[in-house]
C-alpha positions in Angstrom: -33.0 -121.0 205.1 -29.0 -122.1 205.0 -27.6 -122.1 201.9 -27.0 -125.6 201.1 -30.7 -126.9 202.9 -32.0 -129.6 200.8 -35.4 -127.8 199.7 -38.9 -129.5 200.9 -40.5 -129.7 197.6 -43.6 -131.9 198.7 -44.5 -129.5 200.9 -44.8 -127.3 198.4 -48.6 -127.3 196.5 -47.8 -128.9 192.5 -48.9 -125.4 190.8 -46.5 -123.4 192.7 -43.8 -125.4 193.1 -41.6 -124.5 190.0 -42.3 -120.8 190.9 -41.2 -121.6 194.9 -38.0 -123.2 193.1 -36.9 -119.9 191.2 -37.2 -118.1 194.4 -35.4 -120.7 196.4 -32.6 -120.2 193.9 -33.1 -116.4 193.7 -32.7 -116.3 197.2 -29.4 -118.5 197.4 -27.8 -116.5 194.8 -28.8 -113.3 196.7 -27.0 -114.6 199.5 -24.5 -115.8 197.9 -23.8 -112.3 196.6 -24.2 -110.8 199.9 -21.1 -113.3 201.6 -19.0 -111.8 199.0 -19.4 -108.5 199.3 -19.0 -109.1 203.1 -15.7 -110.4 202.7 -14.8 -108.0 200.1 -15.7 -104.5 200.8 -14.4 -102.6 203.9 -15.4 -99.0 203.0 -14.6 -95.8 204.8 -16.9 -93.3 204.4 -17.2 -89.5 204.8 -19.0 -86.3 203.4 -18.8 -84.3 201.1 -16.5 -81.8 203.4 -14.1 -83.7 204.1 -13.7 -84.7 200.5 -13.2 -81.3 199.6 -10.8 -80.9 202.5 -8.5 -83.0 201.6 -8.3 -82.0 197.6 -7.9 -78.3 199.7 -4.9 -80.0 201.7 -3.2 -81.3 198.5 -4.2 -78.9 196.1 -6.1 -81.4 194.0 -8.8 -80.5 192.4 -12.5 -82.2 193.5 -13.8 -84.5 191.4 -17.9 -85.4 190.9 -18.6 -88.1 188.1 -22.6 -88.6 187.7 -22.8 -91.8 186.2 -25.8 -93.5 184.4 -27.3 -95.0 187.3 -27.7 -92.0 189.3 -24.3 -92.9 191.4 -21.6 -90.2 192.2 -18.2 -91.4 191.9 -16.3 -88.7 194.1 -12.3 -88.0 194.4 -9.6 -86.1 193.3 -7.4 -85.0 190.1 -4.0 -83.5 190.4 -1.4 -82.5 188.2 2.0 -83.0 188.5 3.9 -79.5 189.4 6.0 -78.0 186.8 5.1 -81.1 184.2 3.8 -79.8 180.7 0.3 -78.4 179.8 -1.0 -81.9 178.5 0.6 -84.6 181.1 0.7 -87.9 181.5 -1.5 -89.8 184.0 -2.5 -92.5 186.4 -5.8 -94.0 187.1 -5.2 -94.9 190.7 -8.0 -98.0 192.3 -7.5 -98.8 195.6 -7.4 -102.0 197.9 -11.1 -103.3 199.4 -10.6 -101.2 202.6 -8.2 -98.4 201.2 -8.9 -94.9 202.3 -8.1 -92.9 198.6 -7.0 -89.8 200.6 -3.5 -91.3 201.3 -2.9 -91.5 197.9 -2.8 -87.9 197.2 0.5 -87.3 199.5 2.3 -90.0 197.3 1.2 -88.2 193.9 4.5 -86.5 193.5 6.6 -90.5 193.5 4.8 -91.2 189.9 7.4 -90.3 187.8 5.7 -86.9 186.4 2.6 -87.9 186.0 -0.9 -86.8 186.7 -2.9 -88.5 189.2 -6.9 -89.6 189.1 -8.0 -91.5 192.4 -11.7 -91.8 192.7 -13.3 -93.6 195.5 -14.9 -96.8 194.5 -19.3 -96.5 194.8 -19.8 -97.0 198.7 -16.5 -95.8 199.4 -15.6 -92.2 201.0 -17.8 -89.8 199.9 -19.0 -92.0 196.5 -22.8 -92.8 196.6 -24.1 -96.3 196.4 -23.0 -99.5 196.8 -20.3 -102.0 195.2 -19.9 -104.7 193.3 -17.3 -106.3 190.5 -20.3 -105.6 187.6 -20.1 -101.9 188.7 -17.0 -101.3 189.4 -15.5 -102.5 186.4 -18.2 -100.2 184.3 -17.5 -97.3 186.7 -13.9 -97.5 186.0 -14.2 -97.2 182.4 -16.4 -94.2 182.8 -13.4 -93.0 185.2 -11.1 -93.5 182.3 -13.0 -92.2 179.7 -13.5 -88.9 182.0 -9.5 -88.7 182.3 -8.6 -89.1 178.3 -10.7 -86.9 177.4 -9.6 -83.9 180.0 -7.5 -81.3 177.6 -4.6 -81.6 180.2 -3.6 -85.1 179.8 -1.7 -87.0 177.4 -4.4 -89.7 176.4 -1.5 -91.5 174.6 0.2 -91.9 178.2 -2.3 -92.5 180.5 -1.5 -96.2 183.0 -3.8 -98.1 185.5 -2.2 -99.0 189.1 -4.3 -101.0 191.2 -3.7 -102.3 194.2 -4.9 -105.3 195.8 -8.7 -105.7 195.1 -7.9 -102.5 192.9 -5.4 -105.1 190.6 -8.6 -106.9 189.5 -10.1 -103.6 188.3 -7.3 -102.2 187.0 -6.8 -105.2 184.5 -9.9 -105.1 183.3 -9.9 -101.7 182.3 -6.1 -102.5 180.6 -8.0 -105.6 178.5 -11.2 -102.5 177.4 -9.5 -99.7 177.0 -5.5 -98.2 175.9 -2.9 -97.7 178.3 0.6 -97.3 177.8 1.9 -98.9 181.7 0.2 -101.3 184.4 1.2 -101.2 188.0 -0.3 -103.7 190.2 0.7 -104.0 193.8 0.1 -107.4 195.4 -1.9 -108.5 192.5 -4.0 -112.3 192.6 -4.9 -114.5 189.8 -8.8 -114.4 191.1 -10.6 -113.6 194.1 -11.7 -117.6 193.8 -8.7 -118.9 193.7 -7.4 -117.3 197.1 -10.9 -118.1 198.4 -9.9 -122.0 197.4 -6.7 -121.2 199.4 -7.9 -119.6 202.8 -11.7 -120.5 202.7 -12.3 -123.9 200.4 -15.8 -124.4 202.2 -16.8 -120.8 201.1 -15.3 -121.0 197.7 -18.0 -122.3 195.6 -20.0 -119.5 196.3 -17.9 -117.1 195.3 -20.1 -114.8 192.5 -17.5 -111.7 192.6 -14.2 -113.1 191.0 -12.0 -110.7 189.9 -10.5 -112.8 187.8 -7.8 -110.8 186.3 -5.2 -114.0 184.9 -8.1 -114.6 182.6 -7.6 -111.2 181.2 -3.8 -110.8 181.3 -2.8 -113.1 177.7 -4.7 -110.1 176.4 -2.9 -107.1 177.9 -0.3 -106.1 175.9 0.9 -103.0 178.0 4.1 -103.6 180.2 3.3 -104.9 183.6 5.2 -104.0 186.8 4.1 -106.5 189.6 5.2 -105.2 193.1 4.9 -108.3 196.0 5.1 -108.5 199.1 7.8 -111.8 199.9 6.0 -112.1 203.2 2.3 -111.5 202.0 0.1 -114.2 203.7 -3.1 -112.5 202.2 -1.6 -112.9 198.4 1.0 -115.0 198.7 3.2 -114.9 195.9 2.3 -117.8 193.9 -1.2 -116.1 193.4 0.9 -113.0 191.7 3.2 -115.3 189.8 0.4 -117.1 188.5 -1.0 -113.6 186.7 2.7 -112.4 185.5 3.6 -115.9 183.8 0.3 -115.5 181.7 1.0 -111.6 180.7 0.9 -110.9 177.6 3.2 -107.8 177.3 6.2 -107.3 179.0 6.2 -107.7 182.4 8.5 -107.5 185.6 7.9 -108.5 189.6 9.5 -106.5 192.3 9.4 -108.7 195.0 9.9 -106.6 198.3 11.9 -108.4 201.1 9.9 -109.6 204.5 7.1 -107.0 203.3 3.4 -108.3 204.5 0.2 -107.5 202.6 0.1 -103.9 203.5 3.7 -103.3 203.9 5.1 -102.7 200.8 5.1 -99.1 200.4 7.5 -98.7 203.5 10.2 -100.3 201.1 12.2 -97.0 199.6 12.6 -99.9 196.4 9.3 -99.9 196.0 8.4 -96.0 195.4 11.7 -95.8 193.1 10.5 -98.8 191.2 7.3 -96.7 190.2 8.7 -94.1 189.3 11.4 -95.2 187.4 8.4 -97.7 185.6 5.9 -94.8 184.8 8.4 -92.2 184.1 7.8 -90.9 180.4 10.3 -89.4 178.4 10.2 -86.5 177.1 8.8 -85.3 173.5 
């Protein structure tokens, strides 16, 4: 049955209709759910050897996180050459159909810093399946794992999400303590743009992502890198978020750059580093 299809309740026998109702509604939900995650999630996936062949190609070193669940979160950690014994780091989430393994070649623009890029569940060679709930408790986990690694500076240790990645990576900046937030063409919500490109679809949004209802409590500095030309996100959806930061925060806004664009800018790359560049001690 349609979302939306008036329900037949005197067909329905009087002792089983209230039960008939919760599963109608059940049901609904369910599907509900299911439209999001078919708009959301665009995984690639691959096994466990090609994981391991690209931390061999970068020198990164494999990373396996069992979480509670049973789930395998699966990427890669890699220092930054010649930095200091304990470095500085970046949590690295990716965009709904981002491929983590091309994030490993632009470890060495992050201004000295560690880098930990795990593929979200469902993703490369991650097991299960996603969805905001789990994502934002696997990405605390993720954290977690990365302060408490002898090698990095848990003082020093920033989120950069990009895209559907933002929306993670702010809620792990309003749970947990990091010293810089990158987000690269960040959104208010996932239901506000679904107001904007799909206002039939938009009530049943369930997966929200609603990171400008977390930003008046983020205190860390915030650079905001958009893309003038982003149809996807325009900019008003990114404005929205930074005018409601609570720390200190600055856009980048990259000339004529569409959604997945930005990173061809050289401005963009020096803007990072520049932003999550530590001094030294």
């Amino acid at each position: 049955m349609p979302v939306g299809t008036p329900v037949p309740v005197r067909d329905v026998p009087r002792r089983g209709r209230w039960r008939w109702l919760a599963a109608a509604g059940a049901a609904a939900l369910v599907s509900a759910c299911r439209l999001d995650s078919r708009y959301l999630y665009y995984p690639t996936r691959y096994d466990d050897a090609a994981w391991r062949a690209a931390a061999q190609r970068h020198g990164a070193e494999p990373v396996a996180l069992p979480l509670a669940d049973g789930v395998v979160l699966r990427g890669w950690f890699l220092r930054s050459p010649g930095g200091p014994q304990r470095q500085a780091a970046v949590l690295y989430f990716g965009g709904n159909a981002e491929d983590l393994r091309g994030i490993l070649a632009d470890a060495h623009r992050m201004g000295g810093r560690a880098l930990l890029a795990l593929s979200y569940r469902g993703y490369g060679a991650s097991t299960g399946a996603p969805a905001e709930r789990l994502l934002y408790a696997d990405a605390l986990a993720a954290y977690d794992w990365l302060a408490a690694r002898p090698d990095v500076d848990a003082a020093h240790i920033a989120v950069w999400g990009r895209s559907l990645g933002t929306g993670v990576a702010t809620w792990v900046a309003a749970h947990r303590p990091v010293d810089a937030v990158v987000l690269t063409s960040p959104f208010d919500s996932i239901a506000a743009l679904a107001r904007r490109h799909q206002p039939l679809l938009a009530p049943l949004v369930t997966q929200r992502f609603d990171s400008r209802s977390r930003a008046p409590r983020i205190d860390a500095p915030l650079l905001a890198l958009v893309g003038a030309a982003d149809t996807l996100v325009p900019p008003e959806h990114s404005a929205r978020l930074v005018a409601d930061w609570r720390g200190p925060a600055r856009t980048v806004l990259v000339p004529g750059a569409e959604h997945n664009e930005l990173q061809a800018d050289p401005a963009y790359w020096r803007a990072v580093a520049a932003f999550l560049s530590v001094p030294p001690r």
